[in-house]
C-alpha positions, 0 to 999 in steps of 0.5 A: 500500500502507498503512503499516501492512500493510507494517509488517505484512509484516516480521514475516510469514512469507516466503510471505506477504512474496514474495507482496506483492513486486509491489506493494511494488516499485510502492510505492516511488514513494511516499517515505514508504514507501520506507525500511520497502520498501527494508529488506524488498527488502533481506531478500529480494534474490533474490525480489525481482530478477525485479519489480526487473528488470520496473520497470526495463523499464517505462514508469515513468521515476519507478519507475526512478528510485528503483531505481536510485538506492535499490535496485540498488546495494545488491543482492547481485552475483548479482542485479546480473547479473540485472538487467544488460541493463536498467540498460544499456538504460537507460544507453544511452537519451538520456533523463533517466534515462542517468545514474542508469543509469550511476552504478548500473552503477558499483556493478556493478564488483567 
């Protein structure tokens, strides 16, 4: 996605803002994007948690990355349970990403 459309996007109504959800998700991989995504994630957590919750069971351990680091601590506990089984599923892998996965499921705490 372009800097511009995503620019673009903070102003948008919120239909327009939910349709481009997928994409900006996926675009978070791109760090010079990712502070303009994170703060429209941020205004739409509950539209945004299902595309949150499909990366995380993705094949992209980069994606996964930034999500856990960046995203899923500053959801509100609502969507935090959502995505729940998957930040665990991750956590309970042998992979690079099992201690992202469960310093982010430390943010679940109450």
């Amino acid at each position: 996605m372009e800097r511009e459309k995503i620019v673009a996007l903070t102003q948008a109504p919120t239909a327009e803002v939910v349709a481009h959800l997928p994409q900006l998700v996926s675009a978070l991989k791109d760090e010079s994007l990712q502070q303009s995504i994170l703060a429209i994630i941020k205004q739409y957590p509950t539209e945004s948690t299902p595309h949150i919750e499909e990366a995380l069971l993705s094949e992209d351990d980069e994606l996964k990355r930034v999500l856990l680091e960046q995203v899923v601590a500053t959801l509100p506990f609502y969507s935090k349970m959502v995505i729940a089984s998957a930040v665990e599923q991750i956590a309970m892998t042998s992979g690079n990403l099992q201690q992202v996965a469960k310093e982010a499921l430390q943010s679940f705490e109450p």
